[in-house]
MIZA-279036 format. One record per atom (N, C-alpha, C): x, y, z; chain; residue number from 1. Coordinates in pm, 1 decimal. Layout:
<recs>
+----------+----------+----------+--------+-----+
|        X |        Y |        Z | chaine | num |
+----------+----------+----------+--------+-----+
|        X |        Y |        Z |      A | NUM |
...
+----------+----------+----------+--------+-----+
</recs>
This chain:
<recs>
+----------+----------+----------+--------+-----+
|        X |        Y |        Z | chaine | num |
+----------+----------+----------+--------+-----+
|    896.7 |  -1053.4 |   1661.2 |      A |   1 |
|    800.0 |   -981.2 |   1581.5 |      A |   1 |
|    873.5 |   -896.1 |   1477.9 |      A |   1 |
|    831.7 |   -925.5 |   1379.1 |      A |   2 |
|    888.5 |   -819.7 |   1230.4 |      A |   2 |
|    835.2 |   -692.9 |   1262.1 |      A |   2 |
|    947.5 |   -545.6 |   1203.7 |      A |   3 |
|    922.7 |   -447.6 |   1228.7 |      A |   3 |
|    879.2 |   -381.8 |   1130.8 |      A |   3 |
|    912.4 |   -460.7 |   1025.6 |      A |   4 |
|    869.0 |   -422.3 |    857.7 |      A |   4 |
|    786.0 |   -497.2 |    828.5 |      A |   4 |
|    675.0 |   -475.3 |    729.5 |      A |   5 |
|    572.3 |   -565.6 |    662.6 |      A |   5 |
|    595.4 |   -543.0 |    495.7 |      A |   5 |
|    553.3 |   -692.1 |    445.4 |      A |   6 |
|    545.6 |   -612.6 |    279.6 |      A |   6 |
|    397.9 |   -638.4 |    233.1 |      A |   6 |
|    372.3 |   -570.1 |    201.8 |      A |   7 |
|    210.0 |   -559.3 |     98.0 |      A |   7 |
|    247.3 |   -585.0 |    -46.9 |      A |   7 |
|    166.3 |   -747.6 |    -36.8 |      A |   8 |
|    179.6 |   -762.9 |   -214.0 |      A |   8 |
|     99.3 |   -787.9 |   -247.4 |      A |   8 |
|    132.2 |   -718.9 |   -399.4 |      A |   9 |
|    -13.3 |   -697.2 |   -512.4 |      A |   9 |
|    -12.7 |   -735.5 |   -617.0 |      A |   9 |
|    -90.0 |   -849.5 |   -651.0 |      A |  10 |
|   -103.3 |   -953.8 |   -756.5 |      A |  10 |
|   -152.0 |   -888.7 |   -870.8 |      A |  10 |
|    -76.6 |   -912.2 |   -964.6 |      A |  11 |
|    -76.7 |   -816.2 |  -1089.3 |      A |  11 |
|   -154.4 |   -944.1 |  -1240.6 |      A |  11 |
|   -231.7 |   -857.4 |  -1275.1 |      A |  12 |
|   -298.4 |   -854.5 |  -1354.6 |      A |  12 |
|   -211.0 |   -868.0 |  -1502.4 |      A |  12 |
|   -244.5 |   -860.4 |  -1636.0 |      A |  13 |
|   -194.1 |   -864.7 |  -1729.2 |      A |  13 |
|   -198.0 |   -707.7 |  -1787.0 |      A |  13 |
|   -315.5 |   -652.3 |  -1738.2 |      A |  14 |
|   -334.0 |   -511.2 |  -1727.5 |      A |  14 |
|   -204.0 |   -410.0 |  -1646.0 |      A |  14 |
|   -206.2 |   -460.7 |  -1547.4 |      A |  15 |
|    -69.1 |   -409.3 |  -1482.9 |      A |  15 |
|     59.6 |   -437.0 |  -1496.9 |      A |  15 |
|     30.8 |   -599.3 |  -1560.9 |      A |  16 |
|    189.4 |   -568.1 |  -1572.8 |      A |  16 |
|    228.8 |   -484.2 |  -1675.9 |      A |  16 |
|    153.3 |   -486.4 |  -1799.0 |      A |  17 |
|    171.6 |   -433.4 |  -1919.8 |      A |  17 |
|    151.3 |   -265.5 |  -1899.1 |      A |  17 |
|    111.6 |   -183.7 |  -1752.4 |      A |  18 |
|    120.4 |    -63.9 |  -1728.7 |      A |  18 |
|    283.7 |    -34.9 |  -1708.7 |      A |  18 |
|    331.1 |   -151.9 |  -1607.2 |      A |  19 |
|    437.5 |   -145.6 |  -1538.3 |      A |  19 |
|    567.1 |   -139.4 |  -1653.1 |      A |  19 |
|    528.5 |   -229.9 |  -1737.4 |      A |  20 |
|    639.0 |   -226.7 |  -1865.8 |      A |  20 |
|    662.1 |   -123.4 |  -1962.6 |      A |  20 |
|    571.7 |    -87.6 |  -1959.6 |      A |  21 |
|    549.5 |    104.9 |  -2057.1 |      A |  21 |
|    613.8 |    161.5 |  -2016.3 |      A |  21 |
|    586.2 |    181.1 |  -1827.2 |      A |  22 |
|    627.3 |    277.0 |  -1775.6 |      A |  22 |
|    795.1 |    226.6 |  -1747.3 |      A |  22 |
|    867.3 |    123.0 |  -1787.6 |      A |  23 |
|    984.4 |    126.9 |  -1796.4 |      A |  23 |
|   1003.6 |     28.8 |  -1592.3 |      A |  23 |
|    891.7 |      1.5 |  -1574.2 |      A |  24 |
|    941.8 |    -41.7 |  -1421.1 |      A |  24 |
|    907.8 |   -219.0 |  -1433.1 |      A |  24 |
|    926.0 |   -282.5 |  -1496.4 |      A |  25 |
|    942.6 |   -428.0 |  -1503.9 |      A |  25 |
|   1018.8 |   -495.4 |  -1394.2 |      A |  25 |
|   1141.5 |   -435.4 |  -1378.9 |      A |  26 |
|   1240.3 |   -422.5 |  -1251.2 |      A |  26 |
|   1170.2 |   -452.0 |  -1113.3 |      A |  26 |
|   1011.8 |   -395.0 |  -1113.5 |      A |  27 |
|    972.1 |   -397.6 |   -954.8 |      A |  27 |
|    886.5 |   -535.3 |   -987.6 |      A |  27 |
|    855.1 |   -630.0 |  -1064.6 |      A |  28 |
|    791.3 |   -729.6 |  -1125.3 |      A |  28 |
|    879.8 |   -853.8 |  -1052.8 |      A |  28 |
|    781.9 |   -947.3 |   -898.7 |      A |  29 |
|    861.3 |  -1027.1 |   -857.7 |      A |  29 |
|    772.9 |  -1115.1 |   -933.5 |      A |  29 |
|    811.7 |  -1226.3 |   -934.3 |      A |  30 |
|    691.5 |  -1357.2 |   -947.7 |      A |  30 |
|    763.9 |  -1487.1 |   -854.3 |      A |  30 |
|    629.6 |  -1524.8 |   -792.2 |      A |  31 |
|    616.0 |  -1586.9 |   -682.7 |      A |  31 |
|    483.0 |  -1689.6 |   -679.9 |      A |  31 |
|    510.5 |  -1837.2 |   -646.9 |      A |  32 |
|    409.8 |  -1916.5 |   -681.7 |      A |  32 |
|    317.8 |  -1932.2 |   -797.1 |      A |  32 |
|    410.7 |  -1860.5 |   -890.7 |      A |  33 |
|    320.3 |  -1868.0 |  -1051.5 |      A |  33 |
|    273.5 |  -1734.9 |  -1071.7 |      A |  33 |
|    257.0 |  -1655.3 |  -1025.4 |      A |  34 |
|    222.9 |  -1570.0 |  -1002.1 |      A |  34 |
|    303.5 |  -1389.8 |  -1008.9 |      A |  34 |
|    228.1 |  -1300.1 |  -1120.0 |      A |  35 |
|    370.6 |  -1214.1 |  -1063.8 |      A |  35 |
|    311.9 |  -1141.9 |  -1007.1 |      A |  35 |
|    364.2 |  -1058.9 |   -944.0 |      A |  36 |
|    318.0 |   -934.2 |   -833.3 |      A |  36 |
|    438.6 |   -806.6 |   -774.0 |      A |  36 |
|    411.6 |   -687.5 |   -732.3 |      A |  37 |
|    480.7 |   -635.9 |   -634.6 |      A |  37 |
|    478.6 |   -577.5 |   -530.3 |      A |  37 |
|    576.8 |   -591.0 |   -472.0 |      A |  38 |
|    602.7 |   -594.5 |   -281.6 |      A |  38 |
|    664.3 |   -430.8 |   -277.5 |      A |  38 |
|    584.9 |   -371.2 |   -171.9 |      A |  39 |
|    528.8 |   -239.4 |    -81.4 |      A |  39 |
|    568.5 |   -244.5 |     55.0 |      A |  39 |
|    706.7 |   -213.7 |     59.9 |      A |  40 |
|    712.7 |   -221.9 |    245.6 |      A |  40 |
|    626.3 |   -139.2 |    311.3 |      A |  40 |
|    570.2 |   -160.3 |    404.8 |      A |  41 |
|    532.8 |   -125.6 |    541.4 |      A |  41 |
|    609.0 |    -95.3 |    642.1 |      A |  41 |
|    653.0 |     24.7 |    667.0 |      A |  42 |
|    785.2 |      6.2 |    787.8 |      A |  42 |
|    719.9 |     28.2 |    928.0 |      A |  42 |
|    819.2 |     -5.4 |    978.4 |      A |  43 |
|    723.5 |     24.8 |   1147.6 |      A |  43 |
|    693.9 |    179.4 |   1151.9 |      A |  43 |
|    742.3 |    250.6 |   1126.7 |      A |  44 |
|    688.2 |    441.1 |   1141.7 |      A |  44 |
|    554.4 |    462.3 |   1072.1 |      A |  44 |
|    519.0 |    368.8 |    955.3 |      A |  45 |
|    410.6 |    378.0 |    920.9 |      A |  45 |
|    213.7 |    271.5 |   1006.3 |      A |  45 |
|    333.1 |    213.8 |   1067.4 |      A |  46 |
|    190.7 |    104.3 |   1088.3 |      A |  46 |
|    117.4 |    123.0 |   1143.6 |      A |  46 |
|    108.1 |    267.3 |   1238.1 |      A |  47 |
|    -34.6 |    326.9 |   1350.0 |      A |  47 |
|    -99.3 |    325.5 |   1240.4 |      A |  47 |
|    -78.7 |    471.4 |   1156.5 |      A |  48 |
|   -158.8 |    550.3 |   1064.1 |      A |  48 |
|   -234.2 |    405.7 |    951.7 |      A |  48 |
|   -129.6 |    335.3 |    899.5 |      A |  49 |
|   -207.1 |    181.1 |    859.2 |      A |  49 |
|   -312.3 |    140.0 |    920.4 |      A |  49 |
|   -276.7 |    116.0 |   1091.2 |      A |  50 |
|   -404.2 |     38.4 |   1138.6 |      A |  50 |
|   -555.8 |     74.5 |   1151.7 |      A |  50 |
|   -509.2 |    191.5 |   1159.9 |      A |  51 |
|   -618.1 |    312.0 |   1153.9 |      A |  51 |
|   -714.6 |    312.0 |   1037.9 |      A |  51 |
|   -642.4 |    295.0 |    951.1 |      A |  52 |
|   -711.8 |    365.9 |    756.4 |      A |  52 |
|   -756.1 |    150.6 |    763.9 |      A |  52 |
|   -668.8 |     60.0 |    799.7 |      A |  53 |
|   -737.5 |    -42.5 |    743.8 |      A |  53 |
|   -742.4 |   -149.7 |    833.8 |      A |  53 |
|   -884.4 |    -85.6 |    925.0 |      A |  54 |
|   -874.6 |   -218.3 |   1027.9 |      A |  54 |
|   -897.9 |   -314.3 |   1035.9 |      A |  54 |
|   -949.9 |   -396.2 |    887.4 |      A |  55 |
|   -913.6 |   -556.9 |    864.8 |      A |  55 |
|   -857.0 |   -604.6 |    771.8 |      A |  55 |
|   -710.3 |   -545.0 |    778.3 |      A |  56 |
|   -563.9 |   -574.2 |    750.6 |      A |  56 |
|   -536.6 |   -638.1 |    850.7 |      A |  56 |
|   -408.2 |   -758.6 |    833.9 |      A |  57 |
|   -396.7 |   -789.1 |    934.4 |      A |  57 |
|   -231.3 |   -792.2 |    906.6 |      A |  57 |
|   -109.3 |   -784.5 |    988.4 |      A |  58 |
|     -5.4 |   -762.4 |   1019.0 |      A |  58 |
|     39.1 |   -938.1 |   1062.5 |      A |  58 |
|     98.7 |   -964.1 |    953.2 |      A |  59 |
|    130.5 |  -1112.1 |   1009.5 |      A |  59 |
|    270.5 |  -1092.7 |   1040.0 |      A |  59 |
|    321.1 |  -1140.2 |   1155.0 |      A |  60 |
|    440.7 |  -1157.3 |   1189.0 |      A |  60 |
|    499.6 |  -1264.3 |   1161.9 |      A |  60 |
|    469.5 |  -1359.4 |   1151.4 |      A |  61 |
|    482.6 |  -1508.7 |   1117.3 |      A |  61 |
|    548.4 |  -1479.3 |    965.5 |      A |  61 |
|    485.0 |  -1411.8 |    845.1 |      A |  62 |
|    548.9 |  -1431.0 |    715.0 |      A |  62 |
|    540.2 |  -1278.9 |    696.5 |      A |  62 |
|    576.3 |  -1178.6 |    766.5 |      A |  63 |
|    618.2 |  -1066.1 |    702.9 |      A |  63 |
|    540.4 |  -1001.7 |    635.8 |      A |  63 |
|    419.6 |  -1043.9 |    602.6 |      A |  64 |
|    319.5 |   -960.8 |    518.7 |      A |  64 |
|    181.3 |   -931.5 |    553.5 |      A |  64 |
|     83.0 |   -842.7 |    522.3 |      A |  65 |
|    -35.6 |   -793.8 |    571.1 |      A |  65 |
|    -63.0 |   -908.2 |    467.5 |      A |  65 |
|   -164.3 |   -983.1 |    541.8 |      A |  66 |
|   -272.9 |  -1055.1 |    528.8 |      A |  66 |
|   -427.1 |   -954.8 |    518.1 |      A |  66 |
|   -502.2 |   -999.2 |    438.9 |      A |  67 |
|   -650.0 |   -913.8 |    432.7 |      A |  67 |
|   -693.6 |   -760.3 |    403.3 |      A |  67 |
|   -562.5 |   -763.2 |    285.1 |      A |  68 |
|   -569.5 |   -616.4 |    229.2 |      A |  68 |
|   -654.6 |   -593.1 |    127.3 |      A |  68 |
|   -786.8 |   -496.7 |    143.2 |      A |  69 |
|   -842.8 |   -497.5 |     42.5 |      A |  69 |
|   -818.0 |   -426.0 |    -86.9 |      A |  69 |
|   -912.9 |   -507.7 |   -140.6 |      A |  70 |
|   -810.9 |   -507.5 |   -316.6 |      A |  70 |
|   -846.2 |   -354.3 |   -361.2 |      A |  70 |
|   -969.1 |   -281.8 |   -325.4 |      A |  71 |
|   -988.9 |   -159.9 |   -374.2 |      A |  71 |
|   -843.6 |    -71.7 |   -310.8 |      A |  71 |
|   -800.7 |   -111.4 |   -140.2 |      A |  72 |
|   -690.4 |    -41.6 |    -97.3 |      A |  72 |
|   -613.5 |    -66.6 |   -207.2 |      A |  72 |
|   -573.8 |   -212.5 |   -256.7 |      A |  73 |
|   -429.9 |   -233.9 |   -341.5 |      A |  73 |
|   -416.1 |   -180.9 |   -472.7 |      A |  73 |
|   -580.9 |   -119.2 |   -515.1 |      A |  74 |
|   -563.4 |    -73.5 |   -670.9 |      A |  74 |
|   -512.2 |     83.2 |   -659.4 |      A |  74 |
|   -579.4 |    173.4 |   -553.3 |      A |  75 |
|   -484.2 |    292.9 |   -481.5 |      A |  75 |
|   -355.2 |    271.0 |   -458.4 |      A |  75 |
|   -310.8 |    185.1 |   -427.5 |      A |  76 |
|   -162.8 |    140.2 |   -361.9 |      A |  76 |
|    -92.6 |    134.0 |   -513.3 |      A |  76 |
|   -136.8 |     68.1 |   -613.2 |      A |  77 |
|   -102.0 |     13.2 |   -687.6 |      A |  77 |
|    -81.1 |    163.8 |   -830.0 |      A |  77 |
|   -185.0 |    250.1 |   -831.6 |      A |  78 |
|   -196.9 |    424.8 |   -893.4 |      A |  78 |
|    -54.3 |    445.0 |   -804.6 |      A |  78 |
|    -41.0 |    445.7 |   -675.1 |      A |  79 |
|     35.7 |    555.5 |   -621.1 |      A |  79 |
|    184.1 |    489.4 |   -689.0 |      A |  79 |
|    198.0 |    376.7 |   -690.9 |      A |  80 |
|    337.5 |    320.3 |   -730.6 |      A |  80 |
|    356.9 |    385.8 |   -877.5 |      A |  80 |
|    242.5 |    362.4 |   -972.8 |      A |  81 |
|    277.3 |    434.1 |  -1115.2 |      A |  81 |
|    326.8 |    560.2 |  -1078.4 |      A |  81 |
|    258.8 |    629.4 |  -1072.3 |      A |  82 |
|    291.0 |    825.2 |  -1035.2 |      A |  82 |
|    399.1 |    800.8 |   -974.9 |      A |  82 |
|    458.8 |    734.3 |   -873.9 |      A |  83 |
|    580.1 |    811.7 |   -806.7 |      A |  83 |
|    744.7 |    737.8 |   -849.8 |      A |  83 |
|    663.8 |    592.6 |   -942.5 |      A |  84 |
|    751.4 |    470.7 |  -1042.7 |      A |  84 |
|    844.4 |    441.2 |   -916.6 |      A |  84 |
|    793.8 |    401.0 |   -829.7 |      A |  85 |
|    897.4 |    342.3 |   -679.2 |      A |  85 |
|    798.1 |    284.5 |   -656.9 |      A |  85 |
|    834.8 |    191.3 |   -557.9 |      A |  86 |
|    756.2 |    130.8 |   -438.8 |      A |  86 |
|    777.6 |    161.2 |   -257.3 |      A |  86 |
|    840.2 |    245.3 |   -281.9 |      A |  87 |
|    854.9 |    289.7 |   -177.1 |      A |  87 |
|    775.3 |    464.0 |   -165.1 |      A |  87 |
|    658.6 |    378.9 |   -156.9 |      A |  88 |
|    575.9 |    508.1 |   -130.0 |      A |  88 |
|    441.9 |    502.8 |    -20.8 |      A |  88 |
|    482.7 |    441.1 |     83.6 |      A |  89 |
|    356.1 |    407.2 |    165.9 |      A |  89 |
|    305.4 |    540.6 |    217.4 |      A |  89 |
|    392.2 |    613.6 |    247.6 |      A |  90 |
|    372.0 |    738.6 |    355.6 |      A |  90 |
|    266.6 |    799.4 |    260.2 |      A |  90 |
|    317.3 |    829.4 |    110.4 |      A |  91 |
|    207.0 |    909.3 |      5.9 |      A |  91 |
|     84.9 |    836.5 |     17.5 |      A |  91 |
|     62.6 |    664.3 |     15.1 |      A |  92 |
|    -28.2 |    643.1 |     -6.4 |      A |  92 |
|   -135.0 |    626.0 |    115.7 |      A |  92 |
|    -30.7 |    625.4 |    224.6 |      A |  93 |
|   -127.5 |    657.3 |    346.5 |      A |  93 |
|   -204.3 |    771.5 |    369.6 |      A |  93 |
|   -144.9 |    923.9 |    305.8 |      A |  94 |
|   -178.4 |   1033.6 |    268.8 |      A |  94 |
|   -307.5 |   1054.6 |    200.7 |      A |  94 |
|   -327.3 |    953.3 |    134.2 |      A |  95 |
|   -435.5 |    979.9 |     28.6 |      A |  95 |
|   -540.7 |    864.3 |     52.7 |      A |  95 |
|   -465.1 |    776.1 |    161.5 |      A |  96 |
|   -586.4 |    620.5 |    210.2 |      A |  96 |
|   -637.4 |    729.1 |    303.5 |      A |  96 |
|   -568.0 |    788.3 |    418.3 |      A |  97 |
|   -599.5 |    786.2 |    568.0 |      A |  97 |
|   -637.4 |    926.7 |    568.0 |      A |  97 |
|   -790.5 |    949.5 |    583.5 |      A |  98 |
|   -854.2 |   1070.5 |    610.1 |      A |  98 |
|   -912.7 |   1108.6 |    744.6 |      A |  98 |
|   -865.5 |   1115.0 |    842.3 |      A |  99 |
|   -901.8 |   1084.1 |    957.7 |      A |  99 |
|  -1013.7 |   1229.2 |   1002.3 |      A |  99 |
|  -1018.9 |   1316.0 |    949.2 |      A | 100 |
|  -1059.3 |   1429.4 |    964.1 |      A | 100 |
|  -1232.7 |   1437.2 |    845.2 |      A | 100 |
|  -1221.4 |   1354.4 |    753.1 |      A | 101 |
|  -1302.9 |   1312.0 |    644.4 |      A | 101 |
|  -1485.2 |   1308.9 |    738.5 |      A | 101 |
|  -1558.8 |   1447.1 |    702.0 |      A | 102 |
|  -1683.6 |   1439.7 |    727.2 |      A | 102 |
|  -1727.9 |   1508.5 |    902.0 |      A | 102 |
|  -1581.2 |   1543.3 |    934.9 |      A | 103 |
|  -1618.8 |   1640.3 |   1055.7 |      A | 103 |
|  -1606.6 |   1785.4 |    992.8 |      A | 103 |
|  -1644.3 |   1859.5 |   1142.2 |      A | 104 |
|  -1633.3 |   2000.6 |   1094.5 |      A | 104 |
|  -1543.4 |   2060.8 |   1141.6 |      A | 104 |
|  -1487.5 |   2172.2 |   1043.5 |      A | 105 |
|  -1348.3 |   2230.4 |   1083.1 |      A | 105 |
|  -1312.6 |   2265.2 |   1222.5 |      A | 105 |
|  -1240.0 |   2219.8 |   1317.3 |      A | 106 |
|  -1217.9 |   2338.8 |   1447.5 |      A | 106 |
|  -1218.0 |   2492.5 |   1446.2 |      A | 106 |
|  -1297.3 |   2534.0 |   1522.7 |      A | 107 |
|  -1309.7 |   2705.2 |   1487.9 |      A | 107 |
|  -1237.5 |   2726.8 |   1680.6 |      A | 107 |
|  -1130.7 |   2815.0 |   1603.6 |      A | 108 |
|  -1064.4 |   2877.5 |   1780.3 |      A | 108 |
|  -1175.7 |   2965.3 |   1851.1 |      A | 108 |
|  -1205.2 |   2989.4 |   1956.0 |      A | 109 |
|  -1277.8 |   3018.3 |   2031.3 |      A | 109 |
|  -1203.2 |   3136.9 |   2113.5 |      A | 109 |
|  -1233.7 |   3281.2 |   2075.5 |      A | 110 |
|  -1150.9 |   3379.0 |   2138.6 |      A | 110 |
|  -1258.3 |   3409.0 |   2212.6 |      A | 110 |
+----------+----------+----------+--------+-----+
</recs>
């Protein structure tokens, strides 16, 4: 079983042409005709993942989340501009994974 995953995100003509402004062409793979870029997933991150996207799926077989939705990948895809890395899952789990989202605050009880 792979301990790392990569999340890839099929880029548009819109994005790539964000990606080239911003001077990051460099993170631009192309693969099956196709260009795109790859977002590790490391194992420290993949609870908080399973959590925020539970029909993602973690393929071990080819290393990559299968069934990522595309609204997740266009967030995924903002957080890479702003931080011009791809190595930013933890931020973007930060801003996917609200686990607290629509309860009410804990109040201590003296």
């Amino acid at each position: 079983m792979a301990d790392d995953y990569l999340i890839k995100i099929v880029l548009d003509d819109e994005k790539t042409g964000k990606l080239t402004a911003a001077g990051l062409d460099s993170l631009i793979v192309e693969e099956s005709g196709k260009k795109l870029i790859q977002v590790a997933l490391l194992q420290k991150n993949q609870r908080k993942f399973r959590k925020a996207f539970k029909d993602a799926v973690l393929n071990a077989r080819t290393g990559e989340v299968d069934n990522f939705a595309q609204e997740a990948a266009d967030l995924l895809f903002d957080v890479v501009m702003e931080n011009k890395s791809t190595e930013v899952m933890h931020l973007f789990l930060m801003k996917a994974f609200k686990p607290l989202a629509g309860k009410e605050l804990r109040r201590a009880i003296h």
